[in-house]
N, C-alpha and C positions, 0 to 999 in steps of 0.2 A: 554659131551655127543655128539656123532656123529649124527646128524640125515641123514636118509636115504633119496632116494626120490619112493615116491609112485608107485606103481608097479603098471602097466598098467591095469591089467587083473587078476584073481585070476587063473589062470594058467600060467607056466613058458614061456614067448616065446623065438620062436625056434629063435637063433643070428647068423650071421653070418658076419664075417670080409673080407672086400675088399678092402683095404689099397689103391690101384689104380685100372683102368682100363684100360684097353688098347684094350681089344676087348670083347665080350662078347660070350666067345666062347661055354659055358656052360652052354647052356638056360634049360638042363633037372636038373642043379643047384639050378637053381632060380624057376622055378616051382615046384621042391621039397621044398624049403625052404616056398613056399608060398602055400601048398596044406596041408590043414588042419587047419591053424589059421583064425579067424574071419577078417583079415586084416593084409596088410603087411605095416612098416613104414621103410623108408630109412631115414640115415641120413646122411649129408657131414658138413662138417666144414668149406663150402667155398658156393659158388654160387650152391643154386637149381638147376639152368638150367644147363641141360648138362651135368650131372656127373651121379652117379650111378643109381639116382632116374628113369633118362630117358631114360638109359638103360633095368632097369628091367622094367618101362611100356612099352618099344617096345615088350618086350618078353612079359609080361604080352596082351597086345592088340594081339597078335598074336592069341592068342586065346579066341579073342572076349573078353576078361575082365572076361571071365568065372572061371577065378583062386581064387582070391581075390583083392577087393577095394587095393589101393593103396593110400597113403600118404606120400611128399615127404620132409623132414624137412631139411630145409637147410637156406642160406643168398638169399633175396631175395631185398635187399637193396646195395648200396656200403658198405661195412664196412671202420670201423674209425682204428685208434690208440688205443691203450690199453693192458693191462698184459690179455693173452690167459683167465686167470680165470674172469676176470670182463668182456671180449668180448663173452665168454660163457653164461653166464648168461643172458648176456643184449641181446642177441639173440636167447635164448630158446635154447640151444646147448651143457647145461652143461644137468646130470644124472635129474634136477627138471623139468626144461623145455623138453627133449624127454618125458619124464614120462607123462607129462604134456598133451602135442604135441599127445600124442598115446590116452592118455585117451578120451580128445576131441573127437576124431576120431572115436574110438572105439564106444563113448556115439551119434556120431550124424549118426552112422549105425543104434541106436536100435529103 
């Protein structure tokens, strides 16, 4: 049996893929992706700092924070050595820990 990992919210949230950044040239992108859900969660696979997350709060702060809360999931530590699947885990990175990571979040809004 597969198990799944817990779904943040009892409605679907809205996803969106950004494989890299290089500029953020599409802030009426990201303000649509984030106008309507109770919170937005970013995630990267590398260092918190400086990657997507602080892109979209720049755009996000631009208008005052009046969009939605933000939550930035990423490494906020040096990472080690290890096969991608056990460095996922052990950094809240794989599908249980985002799940995880959003619910939190979600539950320390209400």
């Amino acid at each position: 049996m597969v198990s799944r990992p817990p779904t943040p919210n009892a409605r679907d949230p809205k996803a969106r893929s950004l494989p890299r950044i290089l500029v953020v040239d599409d802030e009426e992108a990201i303000l649509d992706a984030a106008t309507g859900p109770r919170a937005v969660v970013t995630v990267e696979d590398h260092s918190a700092h400086g990657g997507l997350g602080s892109a979209v709060a720049e755009v996000l702060a631009s208008r005052n924070g009046s969009v939605a809360p933000l939550r930035v999931v990423g490494l906020r530590t040096f990472g080690e050595s290890g096969s991608p699947k056990e460095l996922y885990a052990k950094y809240g990175l794989d599908a249980f820990g985002i799940a995880r990571a959003a619910r939190e979040f979600l539950d320390s809004l209400s």
